[in-house]
C-alpha positions in Angstrom: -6.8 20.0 -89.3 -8.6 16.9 -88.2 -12.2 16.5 -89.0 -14.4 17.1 -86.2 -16.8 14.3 -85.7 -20.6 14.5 -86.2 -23.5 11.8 -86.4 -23.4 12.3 -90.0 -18.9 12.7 -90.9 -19.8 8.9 -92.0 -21.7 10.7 -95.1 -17.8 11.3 -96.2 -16.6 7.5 -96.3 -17.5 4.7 -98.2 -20.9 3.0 -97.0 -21.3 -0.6 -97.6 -24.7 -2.7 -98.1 -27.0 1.3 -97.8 -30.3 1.3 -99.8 -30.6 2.7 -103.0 -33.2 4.9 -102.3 -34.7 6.6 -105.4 -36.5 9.3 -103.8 -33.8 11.4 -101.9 -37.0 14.2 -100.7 -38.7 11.3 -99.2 -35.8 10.1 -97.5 -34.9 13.9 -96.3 -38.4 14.7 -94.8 -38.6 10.8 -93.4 -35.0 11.3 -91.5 -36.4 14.6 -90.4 -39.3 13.4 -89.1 -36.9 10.5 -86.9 -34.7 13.3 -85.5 -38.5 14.9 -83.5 -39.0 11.2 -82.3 -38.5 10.1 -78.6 -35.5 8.2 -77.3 -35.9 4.5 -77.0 -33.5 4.8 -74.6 -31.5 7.1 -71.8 -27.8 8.0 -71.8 -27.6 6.3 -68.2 -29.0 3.3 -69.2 -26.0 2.4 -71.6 -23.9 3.6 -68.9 -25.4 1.1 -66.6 -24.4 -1.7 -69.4 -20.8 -0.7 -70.2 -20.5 -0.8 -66.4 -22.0 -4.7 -66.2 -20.0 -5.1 -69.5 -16.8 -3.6 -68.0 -17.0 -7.2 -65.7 -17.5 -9.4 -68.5 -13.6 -8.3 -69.6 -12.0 -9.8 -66.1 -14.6 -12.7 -65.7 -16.5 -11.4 -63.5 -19.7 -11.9 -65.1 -20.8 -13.1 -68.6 -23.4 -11.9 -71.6 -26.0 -12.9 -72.7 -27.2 -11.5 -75.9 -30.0 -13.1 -77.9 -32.8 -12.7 -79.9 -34.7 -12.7 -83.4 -32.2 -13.2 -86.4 -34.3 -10.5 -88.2 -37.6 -9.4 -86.7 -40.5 -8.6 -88.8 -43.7 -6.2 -89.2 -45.7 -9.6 -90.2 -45.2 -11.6 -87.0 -45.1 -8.5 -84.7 -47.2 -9.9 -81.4 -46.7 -9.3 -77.8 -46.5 -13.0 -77.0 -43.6 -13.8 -79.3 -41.7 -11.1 -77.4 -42.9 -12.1 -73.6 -42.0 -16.0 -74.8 -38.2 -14.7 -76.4 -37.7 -12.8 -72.8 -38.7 -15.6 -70.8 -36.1 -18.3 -72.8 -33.5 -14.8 -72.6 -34.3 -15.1 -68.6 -34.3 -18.9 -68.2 -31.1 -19.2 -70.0 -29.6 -16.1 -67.7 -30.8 -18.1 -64.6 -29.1 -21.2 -65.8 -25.8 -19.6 -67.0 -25.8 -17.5 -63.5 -26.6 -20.3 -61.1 -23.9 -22.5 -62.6 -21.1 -19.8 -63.1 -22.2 -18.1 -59.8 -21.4 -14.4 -61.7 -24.1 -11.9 -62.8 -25.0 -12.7 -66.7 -25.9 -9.6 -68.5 -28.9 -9.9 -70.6 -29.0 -8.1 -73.9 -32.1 -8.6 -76.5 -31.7 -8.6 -80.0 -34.8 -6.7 -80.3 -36.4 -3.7 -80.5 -34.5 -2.7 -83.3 -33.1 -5.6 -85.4 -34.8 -4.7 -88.7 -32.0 -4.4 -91.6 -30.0 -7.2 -92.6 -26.3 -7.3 -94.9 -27.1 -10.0 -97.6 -24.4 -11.2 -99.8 -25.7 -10.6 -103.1 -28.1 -7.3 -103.8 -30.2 -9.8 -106.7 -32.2 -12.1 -106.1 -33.3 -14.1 -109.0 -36.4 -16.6 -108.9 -38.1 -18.2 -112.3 -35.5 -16.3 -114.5 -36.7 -12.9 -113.0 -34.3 -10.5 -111.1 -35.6 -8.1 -108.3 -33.6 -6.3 -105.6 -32.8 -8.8 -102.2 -34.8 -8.9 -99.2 -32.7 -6.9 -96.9 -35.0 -6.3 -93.9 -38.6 -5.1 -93.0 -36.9 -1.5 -92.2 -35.7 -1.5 -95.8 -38.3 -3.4 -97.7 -41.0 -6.6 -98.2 -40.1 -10.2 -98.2 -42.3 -10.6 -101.2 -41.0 -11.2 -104.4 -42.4 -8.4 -106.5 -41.2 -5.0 -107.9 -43.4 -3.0 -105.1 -42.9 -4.9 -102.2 -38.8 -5.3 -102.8 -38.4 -0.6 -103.9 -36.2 0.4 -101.1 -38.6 3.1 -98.9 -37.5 5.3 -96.7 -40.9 5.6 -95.0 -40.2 1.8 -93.7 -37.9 2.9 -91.0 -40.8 5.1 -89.3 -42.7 1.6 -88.8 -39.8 -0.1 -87.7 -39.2 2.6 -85.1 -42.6 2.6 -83.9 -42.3 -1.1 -84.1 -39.5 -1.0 -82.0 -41.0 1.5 -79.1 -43.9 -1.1 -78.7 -41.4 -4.0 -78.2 -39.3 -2.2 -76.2 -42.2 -0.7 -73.2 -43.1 -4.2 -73.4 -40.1 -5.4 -72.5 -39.1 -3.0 -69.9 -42.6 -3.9 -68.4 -41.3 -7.7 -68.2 -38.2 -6.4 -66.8 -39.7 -4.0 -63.6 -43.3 -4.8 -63.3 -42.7 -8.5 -61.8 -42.8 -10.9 -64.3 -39.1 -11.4 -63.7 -39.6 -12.2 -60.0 -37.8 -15.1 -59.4 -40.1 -16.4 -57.0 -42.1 -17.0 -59.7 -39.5 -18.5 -61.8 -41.5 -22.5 -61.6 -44.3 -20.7 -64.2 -41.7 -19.6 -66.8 -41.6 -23.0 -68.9 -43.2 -22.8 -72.0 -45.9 -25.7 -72.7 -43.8 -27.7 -75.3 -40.9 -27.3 -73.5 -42.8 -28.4 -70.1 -42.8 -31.8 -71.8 -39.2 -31.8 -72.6 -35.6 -33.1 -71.4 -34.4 -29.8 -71.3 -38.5 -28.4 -69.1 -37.1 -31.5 -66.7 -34.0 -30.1 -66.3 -34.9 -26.4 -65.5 -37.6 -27.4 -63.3 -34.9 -29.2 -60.9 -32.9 -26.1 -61.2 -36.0 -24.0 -60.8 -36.6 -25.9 -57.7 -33.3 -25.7 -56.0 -33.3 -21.8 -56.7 -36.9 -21.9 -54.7 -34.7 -23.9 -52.1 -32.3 -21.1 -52.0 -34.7 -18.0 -51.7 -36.9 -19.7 -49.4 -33.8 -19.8 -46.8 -32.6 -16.6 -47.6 -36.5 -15.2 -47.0 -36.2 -17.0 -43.5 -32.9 -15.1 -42.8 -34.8 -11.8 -44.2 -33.9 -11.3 -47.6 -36.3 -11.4 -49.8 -38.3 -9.8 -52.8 -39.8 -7.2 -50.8 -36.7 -5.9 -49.8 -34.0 -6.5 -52.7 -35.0 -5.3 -56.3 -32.6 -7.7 -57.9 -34.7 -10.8 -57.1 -38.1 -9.3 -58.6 -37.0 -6.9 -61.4 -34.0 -7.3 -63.7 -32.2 -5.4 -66.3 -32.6 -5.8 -69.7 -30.7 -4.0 -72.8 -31.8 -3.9 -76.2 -29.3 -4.1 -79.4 -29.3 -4.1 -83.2 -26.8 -3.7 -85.9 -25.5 -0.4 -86.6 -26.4 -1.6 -90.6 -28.6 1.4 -91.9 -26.8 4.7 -91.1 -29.6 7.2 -92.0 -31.7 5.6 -89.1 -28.6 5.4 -86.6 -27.5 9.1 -87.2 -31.3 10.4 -86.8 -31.0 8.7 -83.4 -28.1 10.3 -82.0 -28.1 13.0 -79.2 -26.0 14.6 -77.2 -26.6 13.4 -73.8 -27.1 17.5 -71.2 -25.3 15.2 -68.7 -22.3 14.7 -70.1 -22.3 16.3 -73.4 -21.5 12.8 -75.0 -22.9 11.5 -78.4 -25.3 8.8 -77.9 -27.3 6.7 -80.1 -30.5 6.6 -78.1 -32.4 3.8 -80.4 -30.3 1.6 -78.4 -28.5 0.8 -76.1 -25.4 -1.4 -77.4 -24.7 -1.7 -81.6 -22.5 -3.9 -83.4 -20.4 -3.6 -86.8 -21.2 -7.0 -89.1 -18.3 -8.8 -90.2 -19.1 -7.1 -93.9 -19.1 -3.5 -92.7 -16.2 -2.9 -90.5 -13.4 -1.5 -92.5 -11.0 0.9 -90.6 -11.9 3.8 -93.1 -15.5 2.8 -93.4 -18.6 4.8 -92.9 -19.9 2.2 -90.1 -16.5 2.5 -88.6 -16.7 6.2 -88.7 -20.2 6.4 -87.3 -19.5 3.9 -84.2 -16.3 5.9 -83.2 -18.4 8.7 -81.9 -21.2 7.2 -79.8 -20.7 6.2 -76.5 -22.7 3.2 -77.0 -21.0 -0.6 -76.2 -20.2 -1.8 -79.5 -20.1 -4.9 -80.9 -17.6 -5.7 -83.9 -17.9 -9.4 -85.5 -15.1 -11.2 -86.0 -15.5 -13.3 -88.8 -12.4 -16.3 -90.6 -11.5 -13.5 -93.1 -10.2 -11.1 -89.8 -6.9 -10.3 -89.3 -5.5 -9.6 -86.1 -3.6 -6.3 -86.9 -6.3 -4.7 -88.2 -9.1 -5.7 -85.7 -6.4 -4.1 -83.3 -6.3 -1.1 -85.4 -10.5 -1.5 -84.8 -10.6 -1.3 -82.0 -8.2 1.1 -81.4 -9.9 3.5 -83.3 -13.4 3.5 -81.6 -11.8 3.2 -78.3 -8.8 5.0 -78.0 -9.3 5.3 -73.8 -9.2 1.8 -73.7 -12.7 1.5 -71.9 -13.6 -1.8 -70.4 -16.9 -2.8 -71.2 -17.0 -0.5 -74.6 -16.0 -3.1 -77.1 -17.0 -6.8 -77.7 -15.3 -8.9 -80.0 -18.0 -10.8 -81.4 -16.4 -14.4 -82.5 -17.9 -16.4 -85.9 -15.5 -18.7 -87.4 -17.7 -21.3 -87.8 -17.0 -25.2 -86.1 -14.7 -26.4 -88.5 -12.2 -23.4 -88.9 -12.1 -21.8 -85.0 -9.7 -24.2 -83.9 -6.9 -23.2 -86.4 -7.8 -19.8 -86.8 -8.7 -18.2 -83.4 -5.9 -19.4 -81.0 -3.5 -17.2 -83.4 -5.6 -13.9 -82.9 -6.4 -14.6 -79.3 -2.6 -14.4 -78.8 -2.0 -11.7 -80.5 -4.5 -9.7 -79.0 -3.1 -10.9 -75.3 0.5 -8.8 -76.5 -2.0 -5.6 -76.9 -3.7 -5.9 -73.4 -6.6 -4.3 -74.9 -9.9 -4.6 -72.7 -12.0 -6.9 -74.9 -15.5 -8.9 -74.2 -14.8 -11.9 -76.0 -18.3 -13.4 -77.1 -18.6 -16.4 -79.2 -21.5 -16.3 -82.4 -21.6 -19.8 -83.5 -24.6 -19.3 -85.8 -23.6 -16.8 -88.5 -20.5 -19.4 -90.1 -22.1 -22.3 -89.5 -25.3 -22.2 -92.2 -25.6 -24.9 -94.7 -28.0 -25.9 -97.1 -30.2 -28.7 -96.1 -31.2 -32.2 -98.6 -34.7 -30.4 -98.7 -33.3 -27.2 -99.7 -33.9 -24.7 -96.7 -31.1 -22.8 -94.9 -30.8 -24.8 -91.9 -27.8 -25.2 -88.8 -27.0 -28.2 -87.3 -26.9 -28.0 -83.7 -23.9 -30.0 -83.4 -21.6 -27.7 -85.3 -23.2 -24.5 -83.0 -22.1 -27.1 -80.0 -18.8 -27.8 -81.1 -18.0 -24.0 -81.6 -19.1 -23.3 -78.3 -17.0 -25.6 -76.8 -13.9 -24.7 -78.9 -14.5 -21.5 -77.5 -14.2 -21.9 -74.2 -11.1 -24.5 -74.9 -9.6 -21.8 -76.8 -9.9 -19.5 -73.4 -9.0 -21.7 -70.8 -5.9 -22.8 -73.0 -4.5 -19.3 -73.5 -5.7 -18.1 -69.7 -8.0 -15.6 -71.2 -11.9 -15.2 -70.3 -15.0 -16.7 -72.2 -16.9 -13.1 -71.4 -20.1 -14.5 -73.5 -22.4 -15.8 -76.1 -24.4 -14.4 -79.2 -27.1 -16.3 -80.4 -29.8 -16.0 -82.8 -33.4 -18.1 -81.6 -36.5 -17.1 -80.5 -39.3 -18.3 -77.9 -41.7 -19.8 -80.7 -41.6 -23.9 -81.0 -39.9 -23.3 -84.5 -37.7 -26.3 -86.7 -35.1 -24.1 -88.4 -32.1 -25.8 -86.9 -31.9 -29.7 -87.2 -30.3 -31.5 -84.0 -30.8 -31.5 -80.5 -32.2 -33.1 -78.1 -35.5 -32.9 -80.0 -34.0 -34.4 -82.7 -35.3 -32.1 -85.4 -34.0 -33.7 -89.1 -34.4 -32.4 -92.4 -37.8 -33.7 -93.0 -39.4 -31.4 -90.2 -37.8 -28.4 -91.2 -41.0 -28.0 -93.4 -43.2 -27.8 -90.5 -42.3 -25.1 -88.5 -39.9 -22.8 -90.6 -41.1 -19.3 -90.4 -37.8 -17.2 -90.2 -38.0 -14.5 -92.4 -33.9 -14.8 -93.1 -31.6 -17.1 -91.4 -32.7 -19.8 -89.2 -33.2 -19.9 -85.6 -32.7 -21.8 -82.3 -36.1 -22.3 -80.8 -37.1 -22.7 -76.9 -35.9 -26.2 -76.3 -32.5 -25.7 -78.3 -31.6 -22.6 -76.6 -32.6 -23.9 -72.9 -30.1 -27.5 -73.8 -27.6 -25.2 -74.9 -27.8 -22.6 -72.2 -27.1 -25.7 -69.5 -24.1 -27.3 -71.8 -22.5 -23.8 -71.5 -23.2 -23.6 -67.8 -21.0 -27.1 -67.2 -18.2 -25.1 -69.3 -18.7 -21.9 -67.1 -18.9 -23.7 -63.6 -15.3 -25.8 -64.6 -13.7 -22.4 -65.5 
């Protein structure tokens, strides 16, 4: 008889990069504790995102999903959230007005606290200690206290996450959206850049536009799409404990939600067929992400995807690409073919961060802008080529004036990575980047 499927079957399959927590009564009375919290989100609101999603498959509009690589208890602060949403909203207005389709804006925030690292030691000054893997998990700091694996994390990073998350839905509804007010959404050290020059002549022609359609009676007063906006949320579905506390059966429709969220993914590390991540995402009703990393085979990504949506549901799955500039050209044509043969309803979305990390002279884990450009465009060559759709983009950077990633317009080398390099695990777009990159896309949307 086949297994009936509950937030916690997972618990019966093998679970890659989980804690090791020591104390397993902690862990019992801290998971308890997470199954008497409030949602962080409604059943209706992930509806309302597979719905924008489902356009995404056919073209019809394009995502957007962006945010903090990892986000931290450290650095928590309302303004680096208000400046990551305004970049999120400048780049959405730029993709938008070129493409002229809706562009679905996803965060990856309020919730991205655990991270999949490649090794489980780290070892500095001939002294081992368990890896960094997230402020839900444990402490950046290198000592035996700060790196124990506590349960008792994910309560912060949940209460964490409701703060971000009211914030952001105050962004989203409470004006500061408004496109009428779209000239004050530069950021000062962007204001003096190529790419502040550029969105302010956009910015200005948009005024141009809703000034005439205000003359022929449309306007903010009257149409909620031009001074509030939607905005999702979305994290990995890495730590199962915290995912399977979270997940309710919505009294509308008697479906499995996970309500810290609205849309998961599955890393490129965690989603074997007979997995426990696998097993877990095949209940929700959540969109879910899977990455599609150079290792993937298309047979069994099929087999994926098959599994978690067996109705074929458009806007349920997207196929999150990172191949990395020098390997998509010869690697994803093949797939994207043999996924056309299946005519499965997939969001493709291209990740050109997460394969393209190198190690700079200096030593810091950097990117180099030129290599996330060049996947990009391979991307959308890729599409265009094989008549398929470019549904969107997946990018780790944040709002802050950071030097993580070297290149650009900026023209950040490896000597001023020391200046500004706060990421607390892989390095990050900042303002600027994002904002040149958002309007190189846009010339790629607009010709297809």
């Amino acid at each position: 008889m086949k297994q009936k499927w509950t937030p916690y079957s997972w618990k019966s399959k093998k679970a890659l990069h989980q804690p090791n927590y020591l104390d397993e009564k902690k862990l019992d009375k801290t998971v308890k504790k997470m199954k008497k919290l409030p949602p962080l989100v409604f059943a209706g609101e992930v509806r309302s995102l597979k719905k924008e999603l489902a356009k995404c498959v056919d073209g019809q509009g394009f995502l957007l999903q962006a945010g903090d690589c990892a986000e931290s208890f450290a650095e928590f602060h309302p303004n680096y959230i208000r400046d990551t949403f305004r970049v999120i909203m400048q780049m959405a207005v730029i993709l938008s007005f070129a493409a002229g389709v809706p562009v679905v804006k996803v965060g990856r925030l309020a919730g991205q606290f655990a991270k999949p690292r490649s090794s489980p030691i780290e070892e500095k000054g001939g002294k081992k200690l368990p890896s960094y893997l997230g402020d839900m998990i444990n402490a950046i700091s290198f000592d035996e206290k700060s790196r124990e694996h506590n349960p008792e994390r994910m309560l912060q990073a949940y209460n964490q996450a409701a703060s971000t998350q009211n914030l952001l839905r105050a962004f989203a509804y409470g004006g500061y959206a408004d496109l009428s007010t779209i000239q004050s959404w530069n950021l000062d050290f962007v204001k003096k850049s190529k790419q502040g020059s550029d969105f302010k002549i956009l910015a200005d022609r948009i005024s141009e536009c809703l000034n005439f359609i205000n003359a022929c009676g449309i306007n903010n007063k009257n149409v909620r799409q031009l001074y509030e906006t939607n905005f999702f949320i979305s994290h990995e579905a890495l730590l199962l404990p915290y995912e399977s506390a979270f997940t309710r059966i919505d009294s509308t429709t008697g479906n499995w939600y996970d309500v810290s969220t609205h849309m998961v993914w599955i890393g490129d590390r965690t989603r074997q067929v007979d997995g426990a991540h696998v097993e877990f995402c095949k209940g929700i009703s959540n969109p879910i992400g899977i990455k599609v990393g150079p290792t993937a085979n298309a047979n069994d990504i099929i087999k994926l995807v098959n599994k978690i949506n067996p109705d074929n549901e458009k806007g349920k799955i997207v196929l999150i690409v990172r191949m990395g500039a020098k390997k998509i050209n010869e690697l994803f044509p093949k797939l994207l073919k043999q996924f056309k043969k299946s005519n499965l309803n997939i969001v493709w979305s291209c990740d050109p961060m997460h394969a393209n990390i190198e190690k700079s002279k200096s030593g810091y884990k950097t990117r180099n802008f030129k290599n996330i450009l060049s996947e990009v465009k391979s991307f959308f060559k890729i599409h265009k080529d094989l008549g398929s759709y470019a549904g969107g983009i997946h990018l780790e950077m944040t709002g802050q004036n950071v030097t993580e990633c070297i290149g650009g317009l900026q023209k950040i080398s490896d000597k001023d990575l020391s200046s500004r390099y706060h990421t607390h695990c892989d390095p990050r777009l900042n303002a600027s980047q994002s904002i040149e990159l958002a309007f190189l896309m846009a010339s790629h949307l607009k010709k297809n």
